[in-house]
TITIMAR-237064 format. One line per 5 residues: number of its first residue (from 1); their letters; for each residue x, y, z of C-alpha. Coordinates in nm, 2 decimals. Example, Ala and Ser with C-alpha at 12.3 -4.5 7.8 and 13.67 -1.06 7.14 Angstrom:
1) AS) 1.23 -0.45 0.78 ~ 1.37 -0.11 0.71 $
END
This chain:
1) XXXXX) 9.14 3.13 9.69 ~ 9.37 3.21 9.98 ~ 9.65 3.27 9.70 ~ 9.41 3.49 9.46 ~ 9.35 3.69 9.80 $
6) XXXXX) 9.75 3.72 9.91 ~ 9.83 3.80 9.55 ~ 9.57 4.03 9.51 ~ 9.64 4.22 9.83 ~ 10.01 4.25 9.76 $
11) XXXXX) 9.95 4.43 9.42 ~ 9.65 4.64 9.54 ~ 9.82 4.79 9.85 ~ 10.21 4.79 9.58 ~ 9.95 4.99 9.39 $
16) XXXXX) 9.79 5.18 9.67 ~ 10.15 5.34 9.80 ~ 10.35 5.38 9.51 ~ 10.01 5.63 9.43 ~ 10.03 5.79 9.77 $
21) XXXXX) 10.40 5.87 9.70 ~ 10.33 5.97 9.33 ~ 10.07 6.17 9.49 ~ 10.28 6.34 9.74 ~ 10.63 6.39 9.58 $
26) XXXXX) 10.37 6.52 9.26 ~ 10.24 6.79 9.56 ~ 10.55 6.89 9.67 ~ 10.69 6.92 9.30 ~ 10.48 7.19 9.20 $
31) XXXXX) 10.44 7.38 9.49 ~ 10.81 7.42 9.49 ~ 10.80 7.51 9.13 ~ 10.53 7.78 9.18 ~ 10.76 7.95 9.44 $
36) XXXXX) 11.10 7.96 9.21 ~ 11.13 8.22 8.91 ~ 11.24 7.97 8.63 ~ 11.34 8.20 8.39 ~ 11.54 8.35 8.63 $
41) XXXXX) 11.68 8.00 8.69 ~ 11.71 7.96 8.33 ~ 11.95 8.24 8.33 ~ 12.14 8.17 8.57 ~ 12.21 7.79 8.45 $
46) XXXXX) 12.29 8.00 8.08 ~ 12.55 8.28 8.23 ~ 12.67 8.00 8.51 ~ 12.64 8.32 8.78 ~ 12.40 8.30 9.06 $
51) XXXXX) 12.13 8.54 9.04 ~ 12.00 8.78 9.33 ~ 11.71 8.53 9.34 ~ 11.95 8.20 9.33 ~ 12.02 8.23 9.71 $
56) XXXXX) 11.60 8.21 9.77 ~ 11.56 7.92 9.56 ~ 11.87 7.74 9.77 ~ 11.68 7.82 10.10 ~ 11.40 7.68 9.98 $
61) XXXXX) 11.52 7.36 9.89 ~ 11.73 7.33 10.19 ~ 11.37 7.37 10.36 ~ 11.19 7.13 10.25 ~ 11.38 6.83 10.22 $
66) XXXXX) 11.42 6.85 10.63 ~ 11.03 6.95 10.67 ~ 10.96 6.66 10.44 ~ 11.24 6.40 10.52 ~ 11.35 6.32 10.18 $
71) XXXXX) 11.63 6.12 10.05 ~ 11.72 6.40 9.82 ~ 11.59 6.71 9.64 ~ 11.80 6.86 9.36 ~ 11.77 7.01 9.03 $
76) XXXXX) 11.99 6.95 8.76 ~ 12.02 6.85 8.36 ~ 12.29 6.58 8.16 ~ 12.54 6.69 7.97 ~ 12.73 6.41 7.82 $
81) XXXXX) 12.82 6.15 8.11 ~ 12.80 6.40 8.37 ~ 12.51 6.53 8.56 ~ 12.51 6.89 8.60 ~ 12.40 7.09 8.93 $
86) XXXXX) 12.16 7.38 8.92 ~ 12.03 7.38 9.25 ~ 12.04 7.09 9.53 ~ 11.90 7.09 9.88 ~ 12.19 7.04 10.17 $
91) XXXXX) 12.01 6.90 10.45 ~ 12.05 6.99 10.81 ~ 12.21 6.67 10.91 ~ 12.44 6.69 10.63 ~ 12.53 7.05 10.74 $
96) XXXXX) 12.56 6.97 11.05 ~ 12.89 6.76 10.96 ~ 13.00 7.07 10.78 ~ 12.91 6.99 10.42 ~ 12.86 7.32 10.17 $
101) XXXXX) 12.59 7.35 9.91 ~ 12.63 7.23 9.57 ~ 12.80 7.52 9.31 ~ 12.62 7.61 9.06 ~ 12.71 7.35 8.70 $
106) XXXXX) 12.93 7.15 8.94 ~ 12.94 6.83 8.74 ~ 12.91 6.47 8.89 ~ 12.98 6.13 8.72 ~ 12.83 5.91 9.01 $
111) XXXXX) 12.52 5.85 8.79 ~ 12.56 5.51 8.59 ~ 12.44 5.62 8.21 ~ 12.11 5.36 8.19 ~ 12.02 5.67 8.49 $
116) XXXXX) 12.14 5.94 8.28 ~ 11.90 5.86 8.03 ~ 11.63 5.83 8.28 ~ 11.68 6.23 8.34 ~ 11.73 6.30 8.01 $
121) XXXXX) 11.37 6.18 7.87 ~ 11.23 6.32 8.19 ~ 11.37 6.64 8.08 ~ 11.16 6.65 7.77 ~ 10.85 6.53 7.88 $
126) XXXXX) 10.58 6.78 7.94 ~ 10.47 6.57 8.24 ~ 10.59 6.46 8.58 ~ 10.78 6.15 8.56 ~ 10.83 5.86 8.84 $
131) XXXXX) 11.11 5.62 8.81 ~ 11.37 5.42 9.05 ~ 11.73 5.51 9.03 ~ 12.06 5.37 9.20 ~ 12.36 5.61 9.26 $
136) XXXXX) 12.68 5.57 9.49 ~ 12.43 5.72 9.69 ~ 12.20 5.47 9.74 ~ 11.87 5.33 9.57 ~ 11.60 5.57 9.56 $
141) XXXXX) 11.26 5.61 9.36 ~ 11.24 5.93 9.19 ~ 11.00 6.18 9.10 ~ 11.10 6.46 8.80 ~ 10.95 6.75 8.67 $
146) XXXXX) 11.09 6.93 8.41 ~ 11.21 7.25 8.47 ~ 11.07 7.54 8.18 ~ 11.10 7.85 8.09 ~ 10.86 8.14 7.95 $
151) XXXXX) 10.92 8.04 7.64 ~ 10.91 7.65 7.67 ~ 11.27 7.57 7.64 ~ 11.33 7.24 7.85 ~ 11.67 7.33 8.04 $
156) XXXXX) 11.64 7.07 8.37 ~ 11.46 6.82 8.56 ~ 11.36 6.94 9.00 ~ 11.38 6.62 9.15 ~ 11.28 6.44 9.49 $
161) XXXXX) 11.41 6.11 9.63 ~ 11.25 5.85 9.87 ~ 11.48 5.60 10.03 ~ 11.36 5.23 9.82 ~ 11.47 5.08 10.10 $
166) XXXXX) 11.21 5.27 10.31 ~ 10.94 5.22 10.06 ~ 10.99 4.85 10.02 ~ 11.01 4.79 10.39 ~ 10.67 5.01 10.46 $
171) XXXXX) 10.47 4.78 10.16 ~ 10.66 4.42 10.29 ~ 10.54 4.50 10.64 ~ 10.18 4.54 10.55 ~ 10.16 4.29 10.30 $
176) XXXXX) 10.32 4.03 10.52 ~ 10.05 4.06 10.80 ~ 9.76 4.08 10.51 ~ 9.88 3.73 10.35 ~ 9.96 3.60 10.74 $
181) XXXXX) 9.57 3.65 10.77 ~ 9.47 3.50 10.45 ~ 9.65 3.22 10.47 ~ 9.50 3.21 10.86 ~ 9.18 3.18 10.71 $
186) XXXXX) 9.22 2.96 10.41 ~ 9.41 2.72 10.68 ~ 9.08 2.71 10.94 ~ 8.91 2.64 10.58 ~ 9.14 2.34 10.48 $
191) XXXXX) 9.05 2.19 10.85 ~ 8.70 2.21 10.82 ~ 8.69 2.08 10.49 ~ 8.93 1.78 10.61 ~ 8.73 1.69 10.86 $
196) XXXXX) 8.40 1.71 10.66 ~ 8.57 1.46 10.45 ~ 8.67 1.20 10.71 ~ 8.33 1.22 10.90 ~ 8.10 1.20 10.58 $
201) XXXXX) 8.11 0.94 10.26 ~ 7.68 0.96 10.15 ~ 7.49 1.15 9.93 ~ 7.50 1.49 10.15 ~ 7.87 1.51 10.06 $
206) XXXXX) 7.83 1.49 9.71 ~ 7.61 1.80 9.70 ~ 7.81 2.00 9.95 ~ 8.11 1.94 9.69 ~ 7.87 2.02 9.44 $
211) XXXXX) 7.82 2.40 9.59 ~ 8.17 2.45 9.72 ~ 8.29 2.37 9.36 ~ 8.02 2.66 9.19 ~ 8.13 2.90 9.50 $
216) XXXXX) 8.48 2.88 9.43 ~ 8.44 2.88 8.96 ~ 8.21 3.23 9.07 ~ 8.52 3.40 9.32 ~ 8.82 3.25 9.09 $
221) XXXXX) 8.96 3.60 9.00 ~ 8.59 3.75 9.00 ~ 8.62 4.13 9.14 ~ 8.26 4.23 9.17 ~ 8.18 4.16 9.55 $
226) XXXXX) 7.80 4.07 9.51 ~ 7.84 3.79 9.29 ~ 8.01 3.61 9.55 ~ 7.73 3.42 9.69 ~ 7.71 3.06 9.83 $
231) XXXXX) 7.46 2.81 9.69 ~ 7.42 2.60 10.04 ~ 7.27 2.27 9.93 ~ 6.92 2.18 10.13 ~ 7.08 1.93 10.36 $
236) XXXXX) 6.89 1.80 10.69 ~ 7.05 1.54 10.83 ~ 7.08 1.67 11.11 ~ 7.47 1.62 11.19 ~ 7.80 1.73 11.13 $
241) XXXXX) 7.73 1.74 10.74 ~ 7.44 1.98 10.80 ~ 7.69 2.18 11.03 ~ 7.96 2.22 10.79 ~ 7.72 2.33 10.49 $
246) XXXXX) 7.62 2.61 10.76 ~ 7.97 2.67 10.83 ~ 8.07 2.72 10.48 ~ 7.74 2.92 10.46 ~ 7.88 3.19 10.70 $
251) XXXXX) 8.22 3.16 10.62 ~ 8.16 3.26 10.30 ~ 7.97 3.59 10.42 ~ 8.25 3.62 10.65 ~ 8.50 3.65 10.40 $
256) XXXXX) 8.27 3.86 10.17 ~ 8.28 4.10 10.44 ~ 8.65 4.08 10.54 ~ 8.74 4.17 10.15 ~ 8.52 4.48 10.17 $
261) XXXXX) 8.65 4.57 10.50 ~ 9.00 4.56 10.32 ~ 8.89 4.76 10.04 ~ 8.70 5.05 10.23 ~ 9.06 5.04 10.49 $
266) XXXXX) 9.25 5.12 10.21 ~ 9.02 5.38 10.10 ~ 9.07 5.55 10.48 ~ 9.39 5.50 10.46 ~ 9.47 5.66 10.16 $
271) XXXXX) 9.25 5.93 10.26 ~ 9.35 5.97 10.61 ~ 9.76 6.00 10.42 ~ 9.65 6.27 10.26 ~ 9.49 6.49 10.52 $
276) XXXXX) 9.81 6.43 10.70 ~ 9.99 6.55 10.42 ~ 9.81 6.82 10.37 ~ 9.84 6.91 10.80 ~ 10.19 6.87 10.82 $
281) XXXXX) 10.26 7.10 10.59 ~ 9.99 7.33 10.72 ~ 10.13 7.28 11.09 ~ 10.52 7.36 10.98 ~ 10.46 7.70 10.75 $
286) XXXXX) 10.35 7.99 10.88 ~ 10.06 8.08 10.67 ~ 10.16 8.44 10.62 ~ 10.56 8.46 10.58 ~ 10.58 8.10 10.45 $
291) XXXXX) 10.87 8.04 10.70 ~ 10.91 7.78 10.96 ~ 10.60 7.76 11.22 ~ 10.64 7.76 11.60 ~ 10.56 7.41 11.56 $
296) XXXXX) 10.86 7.41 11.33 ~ 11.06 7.54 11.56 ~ 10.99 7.34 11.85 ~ 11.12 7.08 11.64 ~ 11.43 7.29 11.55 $
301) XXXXX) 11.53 7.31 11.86 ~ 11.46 6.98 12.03 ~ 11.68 6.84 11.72 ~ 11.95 7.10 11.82 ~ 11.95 7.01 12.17 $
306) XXXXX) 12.01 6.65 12.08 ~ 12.29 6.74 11.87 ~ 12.39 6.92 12.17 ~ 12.37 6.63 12.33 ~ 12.55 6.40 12.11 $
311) XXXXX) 12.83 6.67 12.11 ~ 12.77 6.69 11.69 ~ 12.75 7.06 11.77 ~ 12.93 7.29 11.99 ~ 12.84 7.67 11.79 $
316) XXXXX) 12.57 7.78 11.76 ~ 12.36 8.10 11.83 ~ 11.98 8.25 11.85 ~ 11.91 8.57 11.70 ~ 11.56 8.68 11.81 $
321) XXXXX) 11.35 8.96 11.60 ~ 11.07 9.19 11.72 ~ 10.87 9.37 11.53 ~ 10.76 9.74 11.66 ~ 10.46 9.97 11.59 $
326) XXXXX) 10.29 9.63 11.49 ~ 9.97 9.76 11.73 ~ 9.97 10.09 11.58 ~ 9.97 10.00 11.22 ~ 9.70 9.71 11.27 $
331) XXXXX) 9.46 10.03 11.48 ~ 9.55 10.33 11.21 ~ 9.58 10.12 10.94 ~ 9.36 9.76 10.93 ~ 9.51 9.46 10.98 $
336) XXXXX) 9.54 9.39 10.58 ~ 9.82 9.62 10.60 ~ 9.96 9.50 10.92 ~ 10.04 9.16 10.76 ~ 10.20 9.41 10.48 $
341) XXXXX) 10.42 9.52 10.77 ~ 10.49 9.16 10.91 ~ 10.56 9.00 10.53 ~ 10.77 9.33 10.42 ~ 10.98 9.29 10.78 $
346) XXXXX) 10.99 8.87 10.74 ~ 11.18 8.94 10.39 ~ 11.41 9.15 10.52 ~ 11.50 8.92 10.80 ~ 11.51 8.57 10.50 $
351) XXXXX) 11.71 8.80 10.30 ~ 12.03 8.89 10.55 ~ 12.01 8.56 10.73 ~ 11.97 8.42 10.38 ~ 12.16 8.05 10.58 $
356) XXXXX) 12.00 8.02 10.83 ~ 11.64 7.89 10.94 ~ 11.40 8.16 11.06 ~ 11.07 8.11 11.23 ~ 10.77 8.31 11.34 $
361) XXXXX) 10.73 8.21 11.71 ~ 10.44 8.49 11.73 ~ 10.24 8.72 11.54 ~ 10.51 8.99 11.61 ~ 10.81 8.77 11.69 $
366) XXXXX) 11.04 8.59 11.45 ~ 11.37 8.36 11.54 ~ 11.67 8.27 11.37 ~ 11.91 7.97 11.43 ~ 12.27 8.06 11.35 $
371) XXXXX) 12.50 7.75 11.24 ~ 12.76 7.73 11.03 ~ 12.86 8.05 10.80 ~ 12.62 8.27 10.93 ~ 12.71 8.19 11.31 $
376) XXXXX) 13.12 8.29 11.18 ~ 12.99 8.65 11.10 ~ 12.69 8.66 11.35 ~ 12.77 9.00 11.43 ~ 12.83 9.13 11.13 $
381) XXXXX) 12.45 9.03 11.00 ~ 12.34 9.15 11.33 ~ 12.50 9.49 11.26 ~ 12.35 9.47 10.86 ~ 11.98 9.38 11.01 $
386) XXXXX) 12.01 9.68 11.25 ~ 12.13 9.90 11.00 ~ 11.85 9.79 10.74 ~ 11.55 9.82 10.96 ~ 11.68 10.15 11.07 $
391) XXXXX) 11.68 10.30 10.74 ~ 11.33 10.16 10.67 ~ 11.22 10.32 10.93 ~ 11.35 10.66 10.90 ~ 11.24 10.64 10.52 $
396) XXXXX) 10.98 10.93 10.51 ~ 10.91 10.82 10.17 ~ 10.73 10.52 10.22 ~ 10.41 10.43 10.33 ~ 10.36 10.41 10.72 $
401) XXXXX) 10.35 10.03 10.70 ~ 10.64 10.02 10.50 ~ 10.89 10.17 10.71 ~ 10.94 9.86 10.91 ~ 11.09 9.88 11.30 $
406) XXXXX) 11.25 9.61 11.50 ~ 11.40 9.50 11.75 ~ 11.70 9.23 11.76 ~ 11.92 9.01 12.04 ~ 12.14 8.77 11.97 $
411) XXXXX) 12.30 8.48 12.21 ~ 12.60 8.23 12.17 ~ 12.57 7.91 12.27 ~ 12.80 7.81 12.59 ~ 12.98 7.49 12.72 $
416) XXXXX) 12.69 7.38 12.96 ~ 12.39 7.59 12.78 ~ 12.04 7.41 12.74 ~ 11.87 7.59 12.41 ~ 11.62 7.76 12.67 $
421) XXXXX) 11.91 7.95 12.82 ~ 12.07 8.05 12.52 ~ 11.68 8.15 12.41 ~ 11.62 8.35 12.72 ~ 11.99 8.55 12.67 $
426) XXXXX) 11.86 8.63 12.30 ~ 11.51 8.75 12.45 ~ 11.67 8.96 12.68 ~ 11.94 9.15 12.44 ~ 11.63 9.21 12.21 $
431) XXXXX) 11.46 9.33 12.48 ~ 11.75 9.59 12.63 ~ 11.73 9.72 12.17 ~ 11.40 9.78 12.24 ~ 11.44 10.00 12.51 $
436) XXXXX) 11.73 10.19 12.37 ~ 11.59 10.25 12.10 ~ 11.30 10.42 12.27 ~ 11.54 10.65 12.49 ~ 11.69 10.73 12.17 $
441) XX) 11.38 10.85 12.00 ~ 11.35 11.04 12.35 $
END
C-alpha cells in the first residue's frame, strides 16, 4: 500500500507540474503572439529585411524572457540541418557580457536532427506543442506554437525554454518528502502489525487477518476515496488484540484522510500557481503602456546595482521622462483622453530608446535605463527625443492630446555612484528642461 501511495504521488504531482508549466509557457505563448504582427513577420522572414515593426517584436522578447526567467525564448523555422533565426530574445545577463541579438535568418547547426524534427512537426501542427530538447545549450523542455500568417501559411515555430534541470529538481524535491512520509507511515504500520503477531496466536488474530486482508483487496489501486473503509472484526478481549483492531480502525481513517488532504493540497497548489502567475505579470506591466512597472523597476535597478557591485558593469546611464500639460488634458479633456496622451507619449519614448528598458515610475513619469548601444549614443537619442516631442507639440494640426510635451534628463553613471545618485542627477536635468522650456514659452 505504502508503494501504490509513493507511486501514485510521484506520477500525480509528475502530472500536476508538467500541467502547471504547459499551462504557463501555453499563457505566455499567446499573449506574446497577440502583440506581434505575423504577417508582418512573415515578410520580413520572406525579403530577409527587418521591418519598421521587427525592432518592437525584438523588445518584446527581450522583455519577457527576464520578467519571466526563462531558459530561452526564440522564434525560428528548419531549413535542411540548420535552424534558422527570425527573432530571439537576448537576455539581460547575456547583454550584460556584451552579447548582440540574433540577425535575422542567421542559421545555427547546434540542434542535433532527432530536434530538428521536433520543430519541424511542431511547425505544422495547428496546436501548441510540448516537448524536451537538448542543444550545446543545455537540456530544456519546450513549448512551440506555430507561427501563421493571414492566410494560414505555416512559416515558424515561437518558442519558450525551461531549464530540465530546474524542473526535475522542483518535482524530485517534493516527491522525495511525499514518499519519505509514506514509507513513515507504512513503517509505524509494519511495527504494529509485528508486534500484533508476536503478542497474539488464538482465534482473535485470525479474524483481524481476516479484515486487514478485505481492507487492503478494496485500496489495491482502488481511486474512489469512500470505498476505502475498514471492516474491524467484533473483538472483546479486552487486550492488546482488541487494541490493535482499534488501531488499525483509526489508522485506516487516518490515512483516508491524509490522501484527501494530498489531493485537495494539490488542488491549492495548482490554484494558488496560477494566481501567482497571473499577479506577477499583473505586478511587472504597467496596465496602460504595457512597459515595465515601478515594481519592475525596482527590480531593475537593485539587479543593476549588484552588477555594480560585482564590477560586471561600469556604463551605464538613466534617462528620466516627464510628461507636461498631463493636468490640463485630464480637466479640458477627461481622463479617457489623458491616457491617449500618456500611451501616444510612452510610444514615442519605446520607439527612440527602442534598446533599452523603459518604465512608468508614475502616472506622469517614465524611466529609461541606458546600457550598451544606446548608452554609446545617449546623447544623440536624447537630442532625437527632444526634437520629437517638440514637433508634437508645436503640431497645430493635431488634436490637443495629441501634441504630446515632455520633459527629459539624463545622468551617467560615475566611479563611486549608487543607482540613487545617478537617479537623482537624471531628476534634476529633467527638472532644469522643464523650466527652460517654460521661460522659453515666456
Amino acid at each position: 500500500m505504502c508503494l501504490l501511495f509513493s507511486v501514485q504521488a510521484y506520477y500525480s504531482y509528475s502530472k500536476t507540474l508538467y500541467s502547471r508549466y504547459n499551462e504557463k509557457l501555453s499563457s505566455l505563448l499567446n499573449h506574446i503572439t497577440r502583440h506581434i504582427d505575423l504577417d508582418d513577420l512573415y515578410q520580413s522572414v520572406i525579403t530577409g529585411e527587418k521591418s519598421e515593426k521587427y525592432p518592437q517584436v525584438q523588445e518584446l522578447l527581450n522583455s519577457i524572457v527576464d520578467e519571466f526567467n526563462l531558459f530561452y525564448l526564440y522564434s525560428g523555422f528548419v531549413r535542411g540541418k540548420q535552424m534558422v533565426n527570425i527573432c530571439s530574445a537576448t537576455s539581460e545577463e547575456e547583454r550584460s557580457r556584451g552579447e548582440q541579438d540574433m540577425e535575422l535568418l542567421e542559421t545555427s547547426d547546434a540542434y542535433p536532427e532527432e530536434e530538428l524534427k521536433k520543430f519541424s512537426t511542431a511547425t505544422s501542427l495547428d496546436e501548441i506543442s510540448f516537448f524536451e530538447e537538448t542543444s550545446e545549450w543545455g537540456a530544456a523542455y519546450t513549448a512551440c506554437k506555430p507561427l501563421v500568417n493571414s492566410t494560414g501559411v505555416h512559416y515558424g515555430v515561437l518558442c519558450a525554454d525551461i531549464s530540465t534541470e530546474a524542473l526535475h529538481k522542483a518535482l524530485h524535491k517534493s516527491i522525495f518528502y511525499s514518499i519519505l512520509l509514506t514509507l513513515g507511515t507504512g513503517i509505524l504500520f509494519a511495527t504494529i502489525l509485528i508486534f500484533w503477531l508476536r503478542r497474539n496466536v488464538t482465534g482473535p488474530i485470525v479474524a483481524l487477518e481476516k479484515s486487514v486482508q478485505k481492507f487492503a483487496e478494496q485500496s489495491h489501486r482502488n481511486k474512489d476515496l469512500a470505498a476505502l473503509v475498514f471492516d474491524s472484526p467484533d473483538i472483546n478481549t479486552h487486550n492488546e488484540v482488541e487494541s490493535l483492531s482499534n488501531a488499525i480502525t483509526k489508522m485506516t481513517e487516518d490515512m483516508k484522510v491524509y490522501v484527501q488532504d494530498i489531493v485537495k493540497a494539490e488542488q491549492t497548489a495548482k490554484s494558488a500557481q496560477e494566481k501567482a502567475d497571473n499577479m506577477t505579470m499583473l505586478a511587472y506591466k504597467d496596465a496602460l503602456t504595457h512597459v515595465g512597472s515601478k515594481i519592475a523597476y525596482d527590480n531593475a535597478a537593485r539587479a543593476l546595482a549588484k552588477d555594480v557591485a560585482d564590477n560586471s558593469i561600469s556604463e551605464f546611464g538613466i534617462v528620466m521622462i516627464d510628461l507636461n500639460n498631463l493636468k490640463v488634458i485630464n480637466d479640458s479633456y477627461g481622463h479617457a483622453n489623458g491616457n491617449t496622451y500618456i500611451s501616444g507619449a510612452c510610444h514615442i519614448i519605446c520607439t527612440i530608446f527602442r534598446h533599452s528598458p523603459v518604465f512608468r515610475i508614475g502616472g506622469d513619469e517614465f524611466i529609461v535605463i541606458l546600457k550598451n548601444d544606446d548608452y554609446a549614443v545617449r546623447q544623440k537619442l536624447v537630442d532625437q527625443a527632444r526634437q520629437k516631442f517638440f514637433e508634437t507639440e508645436n503640431d497645430n494640426s493635431k488634436e490637443p492630446w495629441e501634441r504630446y510635451s515632455v520633459a527629459i534628463g539624463i545622468a551617467e553613471y560615475k566611479a563611486g555612484d549608487t543607482i540613487e545618485n545617478v537617479f537623482t542627477r537624471a531628476d534634476e536635468d529633467m527638472y532644469q528642461n522643464k523650466q527652460n522650456m517654460k521661460k522659453a514659452r515666456v
